[in-house]
N, C-alpha and C positions, 0 to 999 in steps of 0.2 A: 504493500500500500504506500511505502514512501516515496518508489519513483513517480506513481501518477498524481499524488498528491504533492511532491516536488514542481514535479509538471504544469499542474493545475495552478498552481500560484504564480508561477512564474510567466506562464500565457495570461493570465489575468492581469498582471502587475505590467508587464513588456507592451501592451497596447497603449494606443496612444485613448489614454482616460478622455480625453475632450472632445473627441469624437464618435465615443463608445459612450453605450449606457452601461456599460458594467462599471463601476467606479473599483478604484485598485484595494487589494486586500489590506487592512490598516491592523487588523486583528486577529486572533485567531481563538477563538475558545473550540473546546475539547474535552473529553471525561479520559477514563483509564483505559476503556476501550479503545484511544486512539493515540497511544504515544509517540508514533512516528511524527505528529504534528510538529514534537518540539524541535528536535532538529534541523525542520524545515521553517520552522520559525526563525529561530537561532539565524540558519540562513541569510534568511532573507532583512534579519532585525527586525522582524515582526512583533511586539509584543503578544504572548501567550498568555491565556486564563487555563489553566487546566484546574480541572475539580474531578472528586470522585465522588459518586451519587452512591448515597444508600439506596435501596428498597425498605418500604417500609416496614417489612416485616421486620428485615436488621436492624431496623432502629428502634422498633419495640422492643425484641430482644436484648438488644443494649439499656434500653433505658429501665428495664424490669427484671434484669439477670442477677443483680444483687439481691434482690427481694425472694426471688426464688432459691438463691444457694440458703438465705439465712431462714427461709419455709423446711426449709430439705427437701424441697421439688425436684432439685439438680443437685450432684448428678443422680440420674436414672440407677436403681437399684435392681 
């Protein structure tokens, strides 16, 4: 995925932006599923937002995993 997305940024960015309606990449956000973004950011001196998303099930469990070790709910017997 990094060469097309190397690719992709750099055909986007190399047009002449004032004659194109694509305006040039100034940014780049991204989660954990897409690390090759950074190096292509890096590249290009893009600023990067990279975030990693819970699901919310992870984040219940996280937020109620204490309550459950000191019930003796976990671990499983």
């Amino acid at each position: 995925m990094l060469a097309p997305f190397r690719n992709l940024v750099k055909n986007i960015n190399l047009n002449d932006t004032r004659s194109s309606k694509v305006p040039p990449v100034t940014c780049i956000v991204s989660d954990a599923a897409m690390p090759f973004t950074i190096p292509v950011a890096a590249e290009f001196n893009i600023p990067n937002v990279f975030f990693y998303v819970f699901a919310a099930c992870s984040t219940s469990a996280f937020l109620h995993i204490r309550n459950l070790v000191e019930q003796g709910r976990i671990p499983f017997k």
